[in-house]
C-alpha positions as CSV (number, residue, x, y, z in Angstrom):
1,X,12.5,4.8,-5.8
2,X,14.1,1.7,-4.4
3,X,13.9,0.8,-1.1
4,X,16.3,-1.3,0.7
5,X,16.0,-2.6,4.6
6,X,18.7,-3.9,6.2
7,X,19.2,-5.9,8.9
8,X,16.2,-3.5,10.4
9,X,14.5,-4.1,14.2
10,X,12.3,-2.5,16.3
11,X,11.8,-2.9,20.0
12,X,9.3,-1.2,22.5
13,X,10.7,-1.3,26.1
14,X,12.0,-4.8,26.3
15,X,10.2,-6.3,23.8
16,X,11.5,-6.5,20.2
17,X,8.4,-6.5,17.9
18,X,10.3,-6.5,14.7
19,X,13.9,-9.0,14.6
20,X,16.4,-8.4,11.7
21,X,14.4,-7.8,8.7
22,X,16.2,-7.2,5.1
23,X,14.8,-7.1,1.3
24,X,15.3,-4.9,-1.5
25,X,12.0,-3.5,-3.1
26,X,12.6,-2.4,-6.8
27,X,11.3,0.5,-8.5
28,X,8.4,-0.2,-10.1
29,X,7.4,-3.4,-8.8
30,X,4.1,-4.8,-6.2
31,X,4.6,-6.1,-3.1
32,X,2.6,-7.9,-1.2
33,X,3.3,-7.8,2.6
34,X,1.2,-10.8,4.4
35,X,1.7,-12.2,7.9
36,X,-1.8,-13.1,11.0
37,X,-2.7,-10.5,13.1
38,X,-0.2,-8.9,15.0
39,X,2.7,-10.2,13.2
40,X,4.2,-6.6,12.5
41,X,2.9,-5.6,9.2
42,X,1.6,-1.9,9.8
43,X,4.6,-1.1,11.8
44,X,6.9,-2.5,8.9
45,X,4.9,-0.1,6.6
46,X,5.8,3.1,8.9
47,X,8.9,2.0,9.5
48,X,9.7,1.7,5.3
49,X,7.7,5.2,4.9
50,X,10.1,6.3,7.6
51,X,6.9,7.3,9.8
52,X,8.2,5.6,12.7
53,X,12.4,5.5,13.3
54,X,13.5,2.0,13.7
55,X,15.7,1.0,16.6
56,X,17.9,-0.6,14.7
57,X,19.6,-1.1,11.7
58,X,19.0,1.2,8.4
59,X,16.0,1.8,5.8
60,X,18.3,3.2,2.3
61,X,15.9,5.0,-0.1
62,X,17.9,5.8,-3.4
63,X,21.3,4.9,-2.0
64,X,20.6,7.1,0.9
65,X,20.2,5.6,4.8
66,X,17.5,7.8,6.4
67,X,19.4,7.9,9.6
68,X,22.1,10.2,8.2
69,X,19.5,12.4,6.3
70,X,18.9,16.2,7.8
71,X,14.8,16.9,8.1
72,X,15.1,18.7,4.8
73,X,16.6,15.8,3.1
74,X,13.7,13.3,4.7
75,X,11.0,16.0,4.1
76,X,12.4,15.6,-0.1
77,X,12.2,11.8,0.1
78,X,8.4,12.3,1.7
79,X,7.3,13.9,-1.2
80,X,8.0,11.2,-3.7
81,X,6.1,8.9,-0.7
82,X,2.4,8.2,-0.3
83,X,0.9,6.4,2.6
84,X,-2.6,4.8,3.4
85,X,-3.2,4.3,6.6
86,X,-5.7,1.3,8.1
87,X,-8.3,3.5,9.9
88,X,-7.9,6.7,7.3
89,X,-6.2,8.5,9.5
90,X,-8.5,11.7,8.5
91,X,-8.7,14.6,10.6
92,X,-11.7,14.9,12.0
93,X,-12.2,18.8,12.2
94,X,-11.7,19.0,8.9
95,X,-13.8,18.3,6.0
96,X,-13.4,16.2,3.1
97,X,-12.1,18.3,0.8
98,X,-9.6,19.9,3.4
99,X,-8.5,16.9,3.9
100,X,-7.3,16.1,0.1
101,X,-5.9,19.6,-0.1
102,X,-3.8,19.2,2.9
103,X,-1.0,17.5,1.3
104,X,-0.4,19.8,-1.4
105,X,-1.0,23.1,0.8
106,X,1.7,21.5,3.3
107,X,4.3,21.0,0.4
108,X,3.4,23.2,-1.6
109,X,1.4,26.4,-0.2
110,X,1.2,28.9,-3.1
111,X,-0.5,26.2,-5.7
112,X,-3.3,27.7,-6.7
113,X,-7.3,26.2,-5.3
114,X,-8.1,25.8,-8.9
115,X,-5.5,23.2,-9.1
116,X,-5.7,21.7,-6.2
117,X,-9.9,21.0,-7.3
118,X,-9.4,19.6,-10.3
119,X,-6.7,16.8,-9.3
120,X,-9.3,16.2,-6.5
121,X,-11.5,16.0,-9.3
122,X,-9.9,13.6,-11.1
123,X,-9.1,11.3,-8.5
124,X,-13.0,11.5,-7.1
125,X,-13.6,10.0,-10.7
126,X,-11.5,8.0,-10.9
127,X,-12.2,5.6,-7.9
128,X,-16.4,6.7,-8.0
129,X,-16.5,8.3,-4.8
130,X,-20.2,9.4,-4.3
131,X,-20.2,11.4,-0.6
132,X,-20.4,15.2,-0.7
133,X,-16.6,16.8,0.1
134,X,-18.4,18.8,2.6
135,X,-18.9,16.7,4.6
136,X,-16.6,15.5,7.5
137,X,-14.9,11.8,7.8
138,X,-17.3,10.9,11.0
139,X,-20.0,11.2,8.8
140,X,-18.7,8.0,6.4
141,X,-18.8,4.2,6.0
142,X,-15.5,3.0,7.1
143,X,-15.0,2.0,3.3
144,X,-15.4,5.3,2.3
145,X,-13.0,6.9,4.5
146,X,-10.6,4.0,3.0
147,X,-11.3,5.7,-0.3
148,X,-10.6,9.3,0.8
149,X,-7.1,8.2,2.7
150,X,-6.7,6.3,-1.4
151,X,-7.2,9.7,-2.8
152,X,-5.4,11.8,-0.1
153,X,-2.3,9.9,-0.5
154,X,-1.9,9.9,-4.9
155,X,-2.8,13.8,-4.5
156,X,0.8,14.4,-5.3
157,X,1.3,11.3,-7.6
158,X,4.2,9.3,-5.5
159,X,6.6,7.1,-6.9
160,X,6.8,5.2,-4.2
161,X,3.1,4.4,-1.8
162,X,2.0,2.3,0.9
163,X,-1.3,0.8,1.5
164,X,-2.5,-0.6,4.6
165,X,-4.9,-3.0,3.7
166,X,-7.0,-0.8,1.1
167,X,-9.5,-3.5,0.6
168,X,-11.0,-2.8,3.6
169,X,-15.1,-2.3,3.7
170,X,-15.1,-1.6,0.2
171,X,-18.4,-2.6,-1.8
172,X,-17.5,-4.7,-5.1
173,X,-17.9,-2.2,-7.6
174,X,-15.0,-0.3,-5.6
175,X,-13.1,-2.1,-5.3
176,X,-12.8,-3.0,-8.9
177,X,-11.8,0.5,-9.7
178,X,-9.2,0.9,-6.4
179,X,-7.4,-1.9,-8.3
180,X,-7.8,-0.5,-11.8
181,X,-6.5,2.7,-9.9
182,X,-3.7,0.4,-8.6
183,X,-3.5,-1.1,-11.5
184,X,-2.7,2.3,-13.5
185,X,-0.1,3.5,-11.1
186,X,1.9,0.2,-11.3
187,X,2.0,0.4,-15.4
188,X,3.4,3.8,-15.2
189,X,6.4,2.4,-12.9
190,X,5.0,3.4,-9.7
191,X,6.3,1.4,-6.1
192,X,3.3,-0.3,-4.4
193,X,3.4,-2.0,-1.4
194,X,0.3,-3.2,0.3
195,X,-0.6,-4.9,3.1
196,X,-3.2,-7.3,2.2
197,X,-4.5,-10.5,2.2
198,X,-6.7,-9.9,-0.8
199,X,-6.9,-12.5,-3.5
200,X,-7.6,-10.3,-6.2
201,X,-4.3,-8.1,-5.2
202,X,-2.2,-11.0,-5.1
203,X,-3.4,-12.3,-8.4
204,X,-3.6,-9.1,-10.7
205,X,-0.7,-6.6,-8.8
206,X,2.0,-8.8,-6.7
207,X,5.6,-9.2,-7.8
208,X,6.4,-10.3,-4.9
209,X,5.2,-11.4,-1.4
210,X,7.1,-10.7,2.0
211,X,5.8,-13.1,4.9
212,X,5.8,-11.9,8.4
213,X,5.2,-13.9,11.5
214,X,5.8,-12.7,14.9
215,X,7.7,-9.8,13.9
216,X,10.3,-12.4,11.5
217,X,10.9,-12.6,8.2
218,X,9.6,-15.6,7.2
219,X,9.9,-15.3,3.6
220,X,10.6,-13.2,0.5
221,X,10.3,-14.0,-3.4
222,X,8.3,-14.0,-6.3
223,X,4.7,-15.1,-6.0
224,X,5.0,-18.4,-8.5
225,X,7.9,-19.0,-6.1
226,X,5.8,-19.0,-3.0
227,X,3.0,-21.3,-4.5
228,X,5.5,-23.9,-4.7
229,X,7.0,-23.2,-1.1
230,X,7.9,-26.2,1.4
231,X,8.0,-24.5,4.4
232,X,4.6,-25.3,6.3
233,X,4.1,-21.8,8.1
234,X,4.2,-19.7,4.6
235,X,2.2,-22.5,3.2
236,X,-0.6,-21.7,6.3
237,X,-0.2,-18.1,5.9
238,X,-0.3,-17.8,2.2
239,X,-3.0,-20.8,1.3
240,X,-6.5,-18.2,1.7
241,X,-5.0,-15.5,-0.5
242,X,-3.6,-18.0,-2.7
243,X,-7.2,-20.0,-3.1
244,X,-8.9,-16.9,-3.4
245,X,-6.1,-15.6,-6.2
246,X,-6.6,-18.9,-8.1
247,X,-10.6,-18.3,-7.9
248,X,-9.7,-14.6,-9.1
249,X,-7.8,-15.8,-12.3
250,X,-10.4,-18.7,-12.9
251,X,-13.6,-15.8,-12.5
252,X,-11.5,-13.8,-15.1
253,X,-11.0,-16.6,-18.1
254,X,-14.6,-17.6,-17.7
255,X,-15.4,-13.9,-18.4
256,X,-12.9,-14.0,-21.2
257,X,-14.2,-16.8,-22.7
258,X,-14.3,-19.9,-20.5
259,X,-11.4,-22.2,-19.3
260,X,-11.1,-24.4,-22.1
261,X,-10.6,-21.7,-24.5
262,X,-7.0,-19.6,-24.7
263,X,-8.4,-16.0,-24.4
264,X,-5.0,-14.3,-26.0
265,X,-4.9,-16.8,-28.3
C-alpha cells in the first residue's frame, strides 16, 4: 500500500499541532519517524492510519483520498492496516487472549476458534512471549503489554502497520526477536513505519527517516542522506540514534568476524 500525505495539518482549538506536512511512503519500505517529545509523532501516526481525521489537507492510500471514502471503503483500507499503539491500548476487561482474537472476530466473525489459536500461536512463538493468555493486561510489565499490542496488530497480517515506539520496556532478548519479527515482515514487502528512536531500528530496518519538530516537517530522505545533513536541528535530533546505529553495525561485524575483516567477503 502506498501512502501519500499531502499538504496535511491538524489543529485543536486554536492551536495547530501539526503545519503542512507531505511525503510519499512506498510500498514495501521502513520508515523511521523521529522528532523530541511532543513534536507530533503519535498524532502523525493516527492521522496516516486514518485513526484521527486531519483538519486539513488529504492522506491518499492507493490513489484514494480518505476524505471522499464511504465507512465501508475505510473499514476495507483498515483491514490491510495494523497499528501499535504506545501504552498497548489493551482492553482491560478482557483477557489476553480476547484481546488477540478481537481483530479477526471484528472483521471476520464466522472464522473458526481453531484458527484464530493457532495464528495466536504462531505469533506467541514467534516474539517468545512467556505470560499466560489468561491472564489480563493489568497483570503485565509494560514491555509485555508492548508485545501483546505487536501481536494483536500482525493477527491479520497487514501490508501496511504502524508502530509507536515498540522498543519500549522490552528486555534484550525481545527485542532481538520484535526486530527479527520486523525484520520478516519488511522482506516479504510489508509497509513499516515506526516511531522510534532506537539505534538498532535505524540501523537494520530504516529506508528512510522523517524528522518532526514542533509539529514541522523538518526533514525527509534516505538515512545515508541524513548522516550527511547540514541543517543543525536534524543533526541534534538525529545524532543519538545515529551513534547508537553506528555502535549497532560495529557490535554486528565484531560478531561476524571483527572490523578488520570483510564478513561477506
Amino acid at each position: 500500500m502506498v501512502l501519500e500525505l499531502q499538504n496535511v495539518t491538524f489543529s485543536s482549538g486554536d492551536e495547530e499541532i501539526l503545519k503542512d506536512i507531505s511525503c510519499r511512503i512506498e510500498e514495501g519500505t521502513c520508515v523511521l519517524v523521529m522528532g523530541p517529545s511532543g513534536s507530533g509523532k503519535t498524532l502523525l501516526l493516527k492521522l496516516m492510519g486514518g485513526i484521527t481525521p486531519a483538519s486539513g489537507g488529504s492522506i491518499v492510500a492507493d490513489g484514494k483520498k480518505l476524505e471522499h471514502l464511504s465507512d465501508r471503503e475505510i473499514l476495507k483500507i483498515s483491514l490491510r492496516q495494523g497499528f501499535v499503539f504506545q501504552d498497548g491500548a489493551l482492553w482491560q476487561n478482557l483477557t489476553l487472549r480476547q484481546n488477540l482474537s478481537l481483530p479477526v472476530q471484528y472483521h471476520f466473525p464466522k472464522r473458526a476458534a481453531e484458527e484464530i489459536n493457532s495464528r495466536i500461536d504462531s505469533l506467541v512463538r514467534r516474539t517468545g512471549f512467556r505470560p499466560n493468555l489468561e491472564l489480563r493486561p493489568a497483570h503485565l510489565s509494560g514491555g509485555n503489554r508492548t508485545v501483546v499490542s505487536i501481536m494483536r496488530a500482525l493477527m491479520l497480517d497487514p501490508e501496511l502497520c504502524f508502530f509507536d515506539e515498540p522498543s519500549n520496556g522490552l528486555d534484550g532478548t525481545t527485542h532481538e526477536r520484535i526486530l527479527q519479527l520486523l525484520k520478516e515482515m519488511k522482506q516479504r514487502g510489508r509497509t513499516l513505519v515506526i516511531a522510534s528512536h532506537d539505534g538498532a531500528i535505524a540501523s537494520l530496518l530504516a529506508d528512510w527517516i522523517l524528522v518532526l519538530d514542533d509539529g514541522r516537517l523538518l526533514a525527509y530522505d534516505t538515512v545515508q542522506n541524513l548522516k550527511h545533513t547540514g541543517d543543525e536541528r536534524v543533526r541534534e535530533i538525529l545524532k543519538d540514534v545515529l551513534d547508537l546505529s553506528t555502535t549497532y553495525d560495529t557490535d554486528i561485524l565484531e560478531i561476524l568476524g571483527g572490523n578488520d575483516e570483510n564478513p561477506f567477503g
